[in-house]
Each structure stands twice: as C-alpha cells, then as structure tokens.
N, C-alpha and C positions, 0 to 999 in steps of 0.2 A: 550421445552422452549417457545413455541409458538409464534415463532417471524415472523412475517408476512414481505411483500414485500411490500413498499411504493410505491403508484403511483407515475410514471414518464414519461413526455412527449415519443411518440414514437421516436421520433429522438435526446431524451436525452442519455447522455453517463455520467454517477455519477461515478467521480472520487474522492477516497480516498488518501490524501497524509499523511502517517503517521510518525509526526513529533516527533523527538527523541532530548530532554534535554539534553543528555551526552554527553560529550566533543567526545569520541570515535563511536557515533552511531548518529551524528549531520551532514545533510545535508549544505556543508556549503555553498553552495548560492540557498539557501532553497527558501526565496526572488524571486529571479531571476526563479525558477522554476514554483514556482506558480504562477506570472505574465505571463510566455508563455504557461502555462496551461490555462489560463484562457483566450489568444485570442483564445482559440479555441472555435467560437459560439455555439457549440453544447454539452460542457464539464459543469458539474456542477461540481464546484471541491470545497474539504471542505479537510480543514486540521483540523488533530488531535492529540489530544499525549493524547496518551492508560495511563494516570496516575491512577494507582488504588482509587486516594485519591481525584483525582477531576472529576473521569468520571468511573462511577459505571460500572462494567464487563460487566451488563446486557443490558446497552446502548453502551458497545463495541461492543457486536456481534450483537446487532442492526443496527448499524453503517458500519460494514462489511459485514453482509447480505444484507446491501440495496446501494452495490458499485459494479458498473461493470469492473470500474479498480482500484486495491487495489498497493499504489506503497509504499515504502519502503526500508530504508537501510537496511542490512544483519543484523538481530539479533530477540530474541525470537517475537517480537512486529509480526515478518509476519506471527506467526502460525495464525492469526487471519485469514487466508487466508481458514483455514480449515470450515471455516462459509461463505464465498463468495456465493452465488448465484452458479448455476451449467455453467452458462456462462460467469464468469467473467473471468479476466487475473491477475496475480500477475504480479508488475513487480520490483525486486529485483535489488537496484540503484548499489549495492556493494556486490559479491559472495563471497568475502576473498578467500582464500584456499580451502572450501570445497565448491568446485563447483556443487556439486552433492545435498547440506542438504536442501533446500528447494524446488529445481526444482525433487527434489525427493515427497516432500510431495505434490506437486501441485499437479505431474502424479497422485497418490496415490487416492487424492480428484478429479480429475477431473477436474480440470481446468486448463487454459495456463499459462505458465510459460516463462518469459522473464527477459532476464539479460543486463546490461550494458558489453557490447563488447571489448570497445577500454580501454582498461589498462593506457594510457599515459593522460586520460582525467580525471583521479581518484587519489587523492594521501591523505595521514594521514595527519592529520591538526598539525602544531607543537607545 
C-alpha cells in the first residue's frame, strides 16, 4: 500500500478518536471526551468516522497508521487497528459481551489493547 509515517513532534502523542453515526455504536458524550483529550498538551487528537462515502479507505489506513493511540467503541470500525503503527495502543471504549474479539486481534498484531473497566460508567442509550 505504501503508506508512510508522518512526521511528528518527538514528544507528540496522535490520538485517533473514531467517531460512529449509529444510534447503537455513538459515543454519547463524545464532546466531553474530546475536550479532556485535548488538555492533554502533548495529544494531537483528530476525530473521525471511517464513512466509505466521505473518507476514501485509502485515507483510512492512512489515518490509522499515522496514530499512536487509536480509541473507539466496540464494533468492525477498530479492525482499523490492524494498520496502527507497531507501537501504538487500541483502546476499546465498550467490549459488550465478547470480551476477548478485539483484545484478541490487537495480541495477534501486536499491539496494546485496553478496555474501559468500570461496567456502572457505560450504559445503552434509550
């Protein structure tokens, strides 16, 4: 594919947040997330949504090979993780039930895998 690494500051940290449309795969204070992402002085942080129709594949895996931390709700959008950089981290906002389906593909590629913990901070949007 020949996708290269963009320069980035040494003390930069390119954070990926990929933003989902769907009523069920919708971070819902998305907002609120990406504003304390971004007091972090050392996070470049870019939000996306993977739409086939408005963001060509070929500037997806662009997009995700040039991110140190790739974060996301549970659903296909994190396979993009399998193009991260060899030190980056996935971090998966919501595991549902199969606790194992992407902290399995990270091991697989190579890279860290991390899940939100606390069950009582997560719930379905009604």
């Amino acid at each position: 594919l020949n996708i290269t690494q963009e320069y980035s500051e040494p003390d930069e940290v390119r954070v990926t947040l990929l933003s989902r449309s769907s009523k069920h795969r919708r971070i819902v204070n998305e907002d609120e997330l990406v504003k304390a992402l971004k007091t972090v002085s050392h996070f470049s942080v870019k939000v996306v949504n993977y739409n086939f129709r408005t963001y060509p594949f070929l500037e997806q895996i662009k997009t995700s090979h040039n991110s140190d931390i790739f974060i996301g709700m549970h659903g296909a959008g994190l396979t993009h993780l399998l193009f991260l950089p060899d030190w980056a981290s996935v971090f998966e906002i919501y595991n549902t039930e199969d606790v194992r389906c992407y902290s399995d593909l990270a091991r697989l590629r190579g890279v860290q895998y991390i899940t939100w913990e606390d069950g009582t901070k997560i719930w379905k949007e009604k």
